[in-house]
C-alpha positions as CSV (number, residue, x, y, z in Angstrom):
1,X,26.2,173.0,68.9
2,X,27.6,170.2,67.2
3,X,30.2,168.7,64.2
4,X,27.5,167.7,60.9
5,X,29.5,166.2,58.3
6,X,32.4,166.9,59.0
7,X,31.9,170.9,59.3
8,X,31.8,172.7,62.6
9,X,28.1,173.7,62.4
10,X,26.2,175.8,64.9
11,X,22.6,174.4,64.5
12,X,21.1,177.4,66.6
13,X,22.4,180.1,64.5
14,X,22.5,178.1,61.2
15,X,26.5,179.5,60.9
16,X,29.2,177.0,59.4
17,X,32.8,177.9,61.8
18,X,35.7,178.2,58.2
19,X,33.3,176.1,55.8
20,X,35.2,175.0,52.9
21,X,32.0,175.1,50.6
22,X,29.8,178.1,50.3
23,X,26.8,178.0,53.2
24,X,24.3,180.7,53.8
25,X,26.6,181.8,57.3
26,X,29.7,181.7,57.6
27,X,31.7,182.9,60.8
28,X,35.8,182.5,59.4
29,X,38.4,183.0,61.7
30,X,40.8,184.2,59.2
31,X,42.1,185.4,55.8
32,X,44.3,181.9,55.3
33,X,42.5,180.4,51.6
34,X,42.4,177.4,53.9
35,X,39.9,178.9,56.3
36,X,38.4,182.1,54.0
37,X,36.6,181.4,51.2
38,X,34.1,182.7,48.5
39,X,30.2,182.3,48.0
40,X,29.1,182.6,51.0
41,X,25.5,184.4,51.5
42,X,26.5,186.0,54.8
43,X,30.1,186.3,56.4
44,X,31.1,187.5,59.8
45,X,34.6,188.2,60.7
46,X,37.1,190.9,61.8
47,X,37.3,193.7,59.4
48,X,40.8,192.8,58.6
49,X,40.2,189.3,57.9
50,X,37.2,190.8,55.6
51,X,39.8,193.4,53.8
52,X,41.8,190.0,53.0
53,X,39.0,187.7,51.8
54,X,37.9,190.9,49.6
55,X,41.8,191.6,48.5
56,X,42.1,187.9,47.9
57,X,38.6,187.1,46.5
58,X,37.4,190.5,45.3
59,X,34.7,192.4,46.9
60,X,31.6,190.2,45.6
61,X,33.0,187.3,47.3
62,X,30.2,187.2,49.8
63,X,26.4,189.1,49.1
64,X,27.0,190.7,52.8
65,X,29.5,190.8,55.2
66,X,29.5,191.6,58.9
67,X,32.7,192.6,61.0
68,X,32.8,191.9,64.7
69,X,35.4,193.7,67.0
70,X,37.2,192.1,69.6
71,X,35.8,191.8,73.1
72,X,32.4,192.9,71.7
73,X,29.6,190.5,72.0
74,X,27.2,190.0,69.4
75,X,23.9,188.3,70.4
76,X,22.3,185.8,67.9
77,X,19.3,184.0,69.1
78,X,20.0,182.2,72.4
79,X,23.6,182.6,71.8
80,X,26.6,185.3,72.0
81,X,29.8,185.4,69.9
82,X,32.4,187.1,70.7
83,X,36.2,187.1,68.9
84,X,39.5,187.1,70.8
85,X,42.8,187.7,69.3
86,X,44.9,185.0,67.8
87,X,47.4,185.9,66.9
88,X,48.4,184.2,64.1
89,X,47.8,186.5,61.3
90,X,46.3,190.0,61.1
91,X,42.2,189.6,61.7
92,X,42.8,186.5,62.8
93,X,40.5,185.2,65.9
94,X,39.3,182.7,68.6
95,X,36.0,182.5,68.9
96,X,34.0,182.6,71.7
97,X,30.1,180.8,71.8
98,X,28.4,181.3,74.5
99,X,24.7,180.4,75.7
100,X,23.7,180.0,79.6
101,X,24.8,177.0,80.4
102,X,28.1,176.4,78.4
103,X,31.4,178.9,76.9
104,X,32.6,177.1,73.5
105,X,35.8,178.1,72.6
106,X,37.3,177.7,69.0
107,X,40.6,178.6,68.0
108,X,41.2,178.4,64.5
109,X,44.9,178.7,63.6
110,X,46.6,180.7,66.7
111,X,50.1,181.6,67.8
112,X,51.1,182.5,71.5
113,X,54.4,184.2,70.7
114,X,54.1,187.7,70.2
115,X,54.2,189.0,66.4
116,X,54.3,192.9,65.8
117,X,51.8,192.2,62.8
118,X,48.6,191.2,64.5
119,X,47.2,191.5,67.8
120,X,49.0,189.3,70.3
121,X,47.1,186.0,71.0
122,X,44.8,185.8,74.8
123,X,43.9,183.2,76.8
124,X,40.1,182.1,77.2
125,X,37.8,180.8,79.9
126,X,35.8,178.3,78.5
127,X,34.3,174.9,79.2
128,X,34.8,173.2,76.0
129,X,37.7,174.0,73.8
130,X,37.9,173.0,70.1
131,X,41.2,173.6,68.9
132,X,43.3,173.7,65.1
């Protein structure tokens, strides 16, 4: 895992973390035009932060689109993603990386006071912690 120009790249999984430029993956942490945008080949989000980029950017905005749960693992390669609430806005999420060896936390754009709009924001374990 590793910064490449500039981006938050994840090499194994060939996934861009909020790319501001369209990339073939794209894992966005929420529906903010500053962290969701269009053109990407593949996106993978919460389903609310897909409902937004889709309200916002119309449904051809990406060719697919994958929603992820909270607290459910999704296993890519040598890696697992998981999200966590943010709580910043609705959809909005930390996300976890994790492979044997190391737990990769980023937070995007989070709030840890409580909001009745969007799922209130949680605490991870993790060894490295890349924050907004």
């Amino acid at each position: 895992m590793g910064l490449i120009n500039h981006k938050l790249y994840i090499e194994t999984i060939n996934a861009y973390i909020d790319p501001i430029m369209p990339v073939e993956n794209a894992i966005i942490t929420h529906g903010h035009a500053d962290h969701a945008r269009a053109g990407h080949q593949n996106v993978l989000a919460t389903q609310n932060t897909i409902d937004i980029m889709k309200i916002r950017y119309g449904h051809k905005c990406a060719n697919s689109f994958q929603s992820l749960e909270y607290h459910k693992p999704l296993k890519i390669n040598d890696l697992t993603i998981t999200f966590f609430p943010a709580g910043h806005i609705l959809g909005s999420a930390q996300i976890l990386i994790e492979n044997t060896h190391n737990r990769l936390l980023i937070t995007g754009d989070y709030k840890t006071s409580s909001d009745s709009s969007c799922q209130s924001f949680e605490l991870v374990e993790c060894d490295q912690l890349i924050t907004e």
